[in-house]
PADRENKOL-301011 format. One record per residue (C-alpha): residue in one letter; x, y negated, z. Coordinates in steps of 0.1 Angstrom, whole numbers. Each point is the difference from the previous one (the first is absolute). Example, Ala and Ser with C-alpha at 12.3 -4.5 7.8 and 13.67 -1.06 7.14 Angstrom:
+------+-------+-------+-------+
: rest :    xx :    yy :    zz :
+------+-------+-------+-------+
:    a :   123 :    45 :    78 :
:    s :    14 :   -34 :    -7 :
+------+-------+-------+-------+
REM end
This chain:
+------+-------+-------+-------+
: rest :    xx :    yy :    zz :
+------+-------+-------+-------+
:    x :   179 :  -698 :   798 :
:    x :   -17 :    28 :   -15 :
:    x :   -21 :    29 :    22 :
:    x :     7 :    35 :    -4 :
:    x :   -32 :     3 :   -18 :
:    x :    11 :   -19 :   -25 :
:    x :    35 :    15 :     1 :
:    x :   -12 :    38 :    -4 :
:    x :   -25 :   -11 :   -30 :
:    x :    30 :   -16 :   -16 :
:    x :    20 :    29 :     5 :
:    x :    17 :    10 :   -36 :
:    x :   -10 :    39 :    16 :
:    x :   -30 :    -6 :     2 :
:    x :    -4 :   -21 :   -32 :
:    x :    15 :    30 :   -20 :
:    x :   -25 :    26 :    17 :
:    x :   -30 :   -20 :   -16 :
:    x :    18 :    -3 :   -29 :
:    x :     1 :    38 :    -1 :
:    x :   -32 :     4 :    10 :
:    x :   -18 :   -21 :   -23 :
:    x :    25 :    17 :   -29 :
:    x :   -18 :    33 :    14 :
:    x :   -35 :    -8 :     2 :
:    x :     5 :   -14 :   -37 :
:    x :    15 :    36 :   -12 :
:    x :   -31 :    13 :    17 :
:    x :   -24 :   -16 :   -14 :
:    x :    13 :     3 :   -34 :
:    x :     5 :    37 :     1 :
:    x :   -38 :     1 :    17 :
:    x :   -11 :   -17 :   -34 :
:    x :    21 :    20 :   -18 :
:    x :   -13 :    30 :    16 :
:    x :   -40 :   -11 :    -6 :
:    x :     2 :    -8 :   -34 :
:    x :    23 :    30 :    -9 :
:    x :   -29 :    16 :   -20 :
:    x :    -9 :   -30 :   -10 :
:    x :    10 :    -5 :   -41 :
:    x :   -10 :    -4 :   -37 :
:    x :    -9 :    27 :   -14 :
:    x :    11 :     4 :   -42 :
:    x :   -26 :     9 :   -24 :
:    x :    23 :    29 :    -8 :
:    x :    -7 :    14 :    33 :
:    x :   -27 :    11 :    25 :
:    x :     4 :    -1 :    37 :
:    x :    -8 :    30 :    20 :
:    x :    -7 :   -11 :    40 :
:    x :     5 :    25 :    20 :
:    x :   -11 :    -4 :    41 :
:    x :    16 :    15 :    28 :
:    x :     4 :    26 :   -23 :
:    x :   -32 :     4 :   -18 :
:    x :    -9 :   -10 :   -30 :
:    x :   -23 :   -37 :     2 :
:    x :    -4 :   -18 :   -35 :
:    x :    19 :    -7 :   -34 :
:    x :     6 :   -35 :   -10 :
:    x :     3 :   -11 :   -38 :
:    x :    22 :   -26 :   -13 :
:    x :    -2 :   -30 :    23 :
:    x :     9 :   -14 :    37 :
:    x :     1 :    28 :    21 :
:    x :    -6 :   -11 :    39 :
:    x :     8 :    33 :    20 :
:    x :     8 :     8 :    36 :
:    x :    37 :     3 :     9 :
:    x :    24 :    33 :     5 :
:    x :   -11 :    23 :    18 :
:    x :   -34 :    -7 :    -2 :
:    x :    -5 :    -4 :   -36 :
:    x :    22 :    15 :   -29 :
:    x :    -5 :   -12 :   -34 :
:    x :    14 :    25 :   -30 :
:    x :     0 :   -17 :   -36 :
:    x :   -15 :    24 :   -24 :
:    x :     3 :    -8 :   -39 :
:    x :   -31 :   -11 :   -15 :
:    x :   -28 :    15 :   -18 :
:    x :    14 :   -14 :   -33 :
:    x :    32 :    12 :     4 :
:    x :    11 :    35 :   -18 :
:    x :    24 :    23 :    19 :
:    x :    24 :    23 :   -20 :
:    x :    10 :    34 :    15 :
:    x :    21 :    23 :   -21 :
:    x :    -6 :    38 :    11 :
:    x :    33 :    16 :    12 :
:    x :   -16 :    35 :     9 :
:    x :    -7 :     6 :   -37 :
:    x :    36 :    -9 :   -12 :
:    x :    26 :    29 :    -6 :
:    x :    23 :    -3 :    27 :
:    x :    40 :   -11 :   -19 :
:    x :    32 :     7 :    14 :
:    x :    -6 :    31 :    24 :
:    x :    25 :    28 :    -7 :
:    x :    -1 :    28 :    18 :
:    x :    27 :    12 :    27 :
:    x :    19 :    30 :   -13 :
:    x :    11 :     4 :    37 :
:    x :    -3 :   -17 :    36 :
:    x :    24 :   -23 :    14 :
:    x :    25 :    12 :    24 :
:    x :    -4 :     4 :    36 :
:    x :    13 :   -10 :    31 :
:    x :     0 :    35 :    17 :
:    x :   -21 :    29 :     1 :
:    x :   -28 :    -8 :    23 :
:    x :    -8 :   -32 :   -27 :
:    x :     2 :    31 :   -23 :
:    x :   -27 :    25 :    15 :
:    x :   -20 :   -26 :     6 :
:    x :     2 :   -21 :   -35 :
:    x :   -10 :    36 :   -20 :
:    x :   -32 :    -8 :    -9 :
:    x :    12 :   -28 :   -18 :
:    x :    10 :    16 :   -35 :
:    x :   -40 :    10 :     2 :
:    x :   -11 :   -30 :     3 :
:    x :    23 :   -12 :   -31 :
:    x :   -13 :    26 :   -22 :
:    x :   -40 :    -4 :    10 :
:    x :     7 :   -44 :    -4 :
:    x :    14 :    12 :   -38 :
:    x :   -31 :    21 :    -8 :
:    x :   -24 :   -24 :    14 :
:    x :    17 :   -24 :   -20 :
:    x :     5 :    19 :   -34 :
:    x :   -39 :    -9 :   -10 :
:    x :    -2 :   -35 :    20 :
:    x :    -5 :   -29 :   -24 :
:    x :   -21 :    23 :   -25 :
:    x :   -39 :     6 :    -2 :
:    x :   -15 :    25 :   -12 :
:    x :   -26 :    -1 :   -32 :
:    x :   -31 :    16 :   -14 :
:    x :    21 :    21 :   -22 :
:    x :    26 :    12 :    23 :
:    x :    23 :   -28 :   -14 :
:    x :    22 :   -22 :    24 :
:    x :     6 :   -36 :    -4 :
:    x :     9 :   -27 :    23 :
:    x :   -11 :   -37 :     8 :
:    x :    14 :   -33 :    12 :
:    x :   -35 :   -15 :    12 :
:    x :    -1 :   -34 :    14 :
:    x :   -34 :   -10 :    23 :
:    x :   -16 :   -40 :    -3 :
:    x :   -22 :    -9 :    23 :
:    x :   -15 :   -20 :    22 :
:    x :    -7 :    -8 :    39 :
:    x :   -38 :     0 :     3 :
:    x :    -5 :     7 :    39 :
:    x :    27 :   -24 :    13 :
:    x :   -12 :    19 :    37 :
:    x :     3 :    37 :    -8 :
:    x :    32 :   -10 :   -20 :
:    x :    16 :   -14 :    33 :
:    x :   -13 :    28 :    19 :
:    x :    15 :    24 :   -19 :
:    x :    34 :   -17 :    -3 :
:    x :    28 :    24 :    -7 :
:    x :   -21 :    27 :   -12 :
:    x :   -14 :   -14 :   -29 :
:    x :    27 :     4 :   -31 :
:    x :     7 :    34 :    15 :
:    x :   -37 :     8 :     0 :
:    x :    -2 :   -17 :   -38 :
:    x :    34 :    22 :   -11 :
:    x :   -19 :    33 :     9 :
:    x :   -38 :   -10 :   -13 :
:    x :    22 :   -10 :   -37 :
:    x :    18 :    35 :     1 :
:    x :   -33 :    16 :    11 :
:    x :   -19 :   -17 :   -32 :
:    x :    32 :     7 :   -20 :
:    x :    -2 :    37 :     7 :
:    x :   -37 :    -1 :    -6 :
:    x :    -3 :   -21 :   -33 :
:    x :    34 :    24 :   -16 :
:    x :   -14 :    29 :    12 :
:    x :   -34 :    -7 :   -25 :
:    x :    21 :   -10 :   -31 :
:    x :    16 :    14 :   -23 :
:    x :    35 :    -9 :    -7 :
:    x :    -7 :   -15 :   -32 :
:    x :   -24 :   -28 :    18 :
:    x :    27 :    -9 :    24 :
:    x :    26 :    -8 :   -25 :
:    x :    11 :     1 :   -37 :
:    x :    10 :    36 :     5 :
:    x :    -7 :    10 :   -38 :
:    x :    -3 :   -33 :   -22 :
:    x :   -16 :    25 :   -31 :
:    x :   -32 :     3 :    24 :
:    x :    -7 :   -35 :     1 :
:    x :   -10 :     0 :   -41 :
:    x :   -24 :    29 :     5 :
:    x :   -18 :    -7 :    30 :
:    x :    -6 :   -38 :     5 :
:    x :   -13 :    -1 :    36 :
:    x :    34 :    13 :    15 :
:    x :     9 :   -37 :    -1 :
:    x :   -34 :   -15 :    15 :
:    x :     5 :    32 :    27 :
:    x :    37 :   -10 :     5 :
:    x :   -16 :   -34 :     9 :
:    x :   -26 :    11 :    23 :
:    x :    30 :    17 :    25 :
:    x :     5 :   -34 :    17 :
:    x :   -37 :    -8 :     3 :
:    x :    -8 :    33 :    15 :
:    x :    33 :     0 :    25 :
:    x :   -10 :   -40 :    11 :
:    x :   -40 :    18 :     1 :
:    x :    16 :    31 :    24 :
:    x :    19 :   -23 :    23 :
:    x :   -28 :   -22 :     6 :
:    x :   -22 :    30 :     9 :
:    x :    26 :    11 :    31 :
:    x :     4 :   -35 :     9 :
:    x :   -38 :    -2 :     7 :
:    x :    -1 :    37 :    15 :
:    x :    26 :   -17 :    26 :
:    x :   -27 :   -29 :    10 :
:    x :   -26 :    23 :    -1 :
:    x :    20 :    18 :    30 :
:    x :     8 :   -31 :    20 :
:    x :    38 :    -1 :   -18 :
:    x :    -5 :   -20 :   -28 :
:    x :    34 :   -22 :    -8 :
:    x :   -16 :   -31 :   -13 :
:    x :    14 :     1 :   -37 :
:    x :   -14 :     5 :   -33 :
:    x :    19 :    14 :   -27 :
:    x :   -11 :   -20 :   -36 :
:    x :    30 :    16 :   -24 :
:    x :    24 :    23 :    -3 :
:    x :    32 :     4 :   -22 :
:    x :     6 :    37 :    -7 :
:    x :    33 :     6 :   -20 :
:    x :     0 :    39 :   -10 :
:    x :    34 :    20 :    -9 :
:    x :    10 :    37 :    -6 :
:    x :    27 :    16 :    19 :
:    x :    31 :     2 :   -16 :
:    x :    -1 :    34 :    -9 :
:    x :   -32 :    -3 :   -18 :
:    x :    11 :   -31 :   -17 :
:    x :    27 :    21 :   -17 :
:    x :   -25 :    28 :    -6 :
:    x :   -27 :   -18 :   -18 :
:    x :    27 :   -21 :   -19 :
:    x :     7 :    35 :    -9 :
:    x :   -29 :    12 :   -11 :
:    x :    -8 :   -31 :   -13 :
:    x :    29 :    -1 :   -22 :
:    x :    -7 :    39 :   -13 :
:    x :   -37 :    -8 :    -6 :
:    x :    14 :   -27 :   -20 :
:    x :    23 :    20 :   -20 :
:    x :   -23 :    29 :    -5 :
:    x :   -25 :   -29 :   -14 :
:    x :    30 :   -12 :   -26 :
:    x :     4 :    34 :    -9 :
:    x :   -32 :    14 :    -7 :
:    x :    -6 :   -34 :   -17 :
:    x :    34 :     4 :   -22 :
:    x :   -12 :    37 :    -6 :
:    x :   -34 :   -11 :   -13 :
:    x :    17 :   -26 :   -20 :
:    x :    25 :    31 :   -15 :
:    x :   -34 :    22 :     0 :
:    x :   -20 :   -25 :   -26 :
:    x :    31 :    -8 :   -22 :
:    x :     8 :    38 :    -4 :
:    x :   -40 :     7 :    -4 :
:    x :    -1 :   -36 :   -30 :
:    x :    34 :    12 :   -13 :
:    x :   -15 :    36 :    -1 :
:    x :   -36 :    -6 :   -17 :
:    x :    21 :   -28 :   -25 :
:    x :    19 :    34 :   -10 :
:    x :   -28 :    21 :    -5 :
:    x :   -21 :   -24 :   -21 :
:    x :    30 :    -6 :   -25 :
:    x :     3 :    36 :    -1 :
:    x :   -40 :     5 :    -3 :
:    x :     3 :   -26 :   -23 :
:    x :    30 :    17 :   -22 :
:    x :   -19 :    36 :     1 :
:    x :   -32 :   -14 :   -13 :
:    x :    19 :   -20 :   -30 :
:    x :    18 :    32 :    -7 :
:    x :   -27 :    22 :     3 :
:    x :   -22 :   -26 :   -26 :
:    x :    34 :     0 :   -24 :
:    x :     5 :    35 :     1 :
:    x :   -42 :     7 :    -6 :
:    x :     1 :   -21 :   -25 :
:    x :    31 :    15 :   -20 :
:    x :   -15 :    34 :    11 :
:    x :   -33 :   -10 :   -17 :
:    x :    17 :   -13 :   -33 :
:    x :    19 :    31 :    -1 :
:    x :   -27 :    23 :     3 :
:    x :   -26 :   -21 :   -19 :
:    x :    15 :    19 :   -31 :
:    x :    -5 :    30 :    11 :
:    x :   -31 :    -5 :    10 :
:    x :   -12 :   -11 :   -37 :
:    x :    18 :    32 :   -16 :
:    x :   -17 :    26 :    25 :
:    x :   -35 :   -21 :    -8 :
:    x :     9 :     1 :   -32 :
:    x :     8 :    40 :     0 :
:    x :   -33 :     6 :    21 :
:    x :   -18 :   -17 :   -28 :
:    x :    18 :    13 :   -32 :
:    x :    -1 :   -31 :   -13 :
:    x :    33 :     4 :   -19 :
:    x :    10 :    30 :   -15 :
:    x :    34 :   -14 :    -9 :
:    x :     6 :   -11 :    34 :
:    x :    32 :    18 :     8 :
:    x :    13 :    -6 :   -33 :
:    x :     0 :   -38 :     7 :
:    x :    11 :     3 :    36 :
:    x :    29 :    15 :   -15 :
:    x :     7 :   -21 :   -22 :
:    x :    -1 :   -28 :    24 :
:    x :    26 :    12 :    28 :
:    x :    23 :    18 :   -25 :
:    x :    13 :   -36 :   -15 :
:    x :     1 :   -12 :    38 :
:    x :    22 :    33 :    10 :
:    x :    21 :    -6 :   -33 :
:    x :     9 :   -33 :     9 :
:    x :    10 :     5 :    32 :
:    x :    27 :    28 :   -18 :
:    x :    39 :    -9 :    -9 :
:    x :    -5 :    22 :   -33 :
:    x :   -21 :    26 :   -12 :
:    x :     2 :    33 :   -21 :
:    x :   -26 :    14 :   -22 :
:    x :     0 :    36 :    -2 :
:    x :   -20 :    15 :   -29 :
:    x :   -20 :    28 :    17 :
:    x :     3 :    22 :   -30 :
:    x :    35 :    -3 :     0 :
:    x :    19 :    32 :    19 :
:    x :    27 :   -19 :     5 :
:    x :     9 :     2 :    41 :
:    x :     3 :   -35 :    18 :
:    x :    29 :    -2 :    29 :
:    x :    -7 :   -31 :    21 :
:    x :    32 :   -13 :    16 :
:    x :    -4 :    -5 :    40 :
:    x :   -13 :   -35 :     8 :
:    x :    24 :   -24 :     7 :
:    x :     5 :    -9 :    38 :
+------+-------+-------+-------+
REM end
């Protein structure tokens, strides 16, 4: 027979309570060594690890095992790693899209909703102003343009960057906008963009100055970032590039197009007027040397028949001065009176002793 020892030991109760028991202990222990090495892990090389201990910060661990104290007495926050480059695209600096503006305020409920809701078309119209000029920056020479810039960088103080925490992209949006404002504001327009292409063959350094923007913006950004460590804020990044994309506002786009496209067509015409201007100036000088060139010819033929002509002359009033010939007009006369006779249809000889009277007939037309 069995004792009641060995009857209550053997009881399936009993059995099923150490059962339970041990099942517990089991769950206990595992979730104990769960709960140690909960901080416990591999760490990538992509990454850093950030400790933080009851609540303030202890140490950063590289890439490797990382052995830490469990929740709550040790937090572990992965950071990325030196190496790795962080992009941030700067919305503060983009034109804000799709915002049109209420032409009136939606209906209320009753009247007290009404008197108290009437400050509401203010605050409407003051949101419109403020945004009229948001998105656009202000130049050296009163021009306005407006950039998309993106920020790279880098997480240098893996301590001050988890200390800051929320605050740091925020911070980074405003020290961009700040350098933005800053860098525009001592430019022109024409070394922020390609405002007027025709300025780029005259002066070569607008290119090299165009250039320099992102070098001086990355240069300006750097210099706040390290104003904020020198105060005791510093966010633990380093910016290395930027990506500035510059644009016009639409409005302006259309002007300079404008002007662009009259400065053109003034150019064409003052070229096609230059071009009318020489061949009216070769056509005109062509003229007057074949005319020049007629006159002289004309004036050398009619010298020349002038000097022929009068070389006759010439020789009979010599010859008269000298008295050379005493029957000079005798044989002048009888010279040109055959030439005058032949050039008669008939002639009459008249005897001048003769009293006979001569009636000459009219000359026939």
């Amino acid at each position: 027979m069995s004792t009641p020892d060995n009857a209550e030991s053997t009881s399936p109760w009993l059995q099923a309570g150490r059962l339970a028991f041990i099942a517990a202990y089991a769950i206990v222990v595992i979730a104990a060594l769960r709960w140690v090495t909960g901080n416990t892990q591999q760490v990538n090389p992509s990454t850093r690890a950030v400790v933080v201990r009851m609540g303030a910060l202890n140490r950063v661990q590289n890439a490797g095992l990382l052995i830490a104290w469990p929740k709550p007495f040790e937090q572990v926050i992965l950071v990325p790693a030196v190496e790795s480059v962080q992009e941030r695209e700067v919305q503060a600096l983009l034109r804000p899209g799709g915002q049109a503006p209420q032409s009136a305020p939606p209906e209320r409920a009753s009247s007290d909703e009404e008197s108290s809701d009437q400050s509401t078309p203010v605050e409407d119209s003051s949101n419109r102003d403020a945004q009229a000029g948001a998105g656009y920056l202000l130049t050296g020479d009163a021009g306005v343009v407006s950039l998309d810039v993106r920020v790279f960088y880098t997480i240098t103080d893996a301590l001050s960057y988890v200390l800051q925490g929320p605050h740091i992209l925020p911070a980074l949006d405003r020290l961009v906008t700040r350098s933005a404002v800053a860098v525009c504001a001592s430019r022109d327009l024409d070394t922020i963009l390609v405002a007027r292409p025709e300025l780029i063959g005259i002066d070569s350094q607008v290119a090299e100055r165009r250039e320099r923007l992102r070098a001086d913006l990355v240069r300006t950004i750097n210099l706040g970032l390290e104003a904020l460590k020198a105060g005791g804020v510093g966010l633990g990044v380093t910016v290395f590039r930027v990506d500035v994309q510059s644009a016009l506002p639409e409005d302006a786009v259309y002007a300079f197009d404008a002007v662009l496209t009259a400065s053109q067509t003034a150019d064409q015409r003052i070229a096609d007027a230059r071009t009318n201007a020489a061949y009216s100036m070769q056509t005109a000088a062509q003229a007057a040397d074949h005319t020049l060139a007629i006159a002289q010819a004309q004036a050398s033929e009619r010298l020349s028949k002038a000097q022929s002509d009068t070389s006759s002359l010439l020789q009979l009033t010599q010859s008269i001065r000298d008295r050379t010939e005493p029957q000079l007009m005798t044989r002048i006369y009888r010279e040109r009176i055959s030439q005058i006779l032949s050039k008669a249809g008939s002639v009459t000889l008249i005897d001048p002793k003769d009293d006979a009277r001569l009636i000459i007939d009219g000359a026939k037309q």
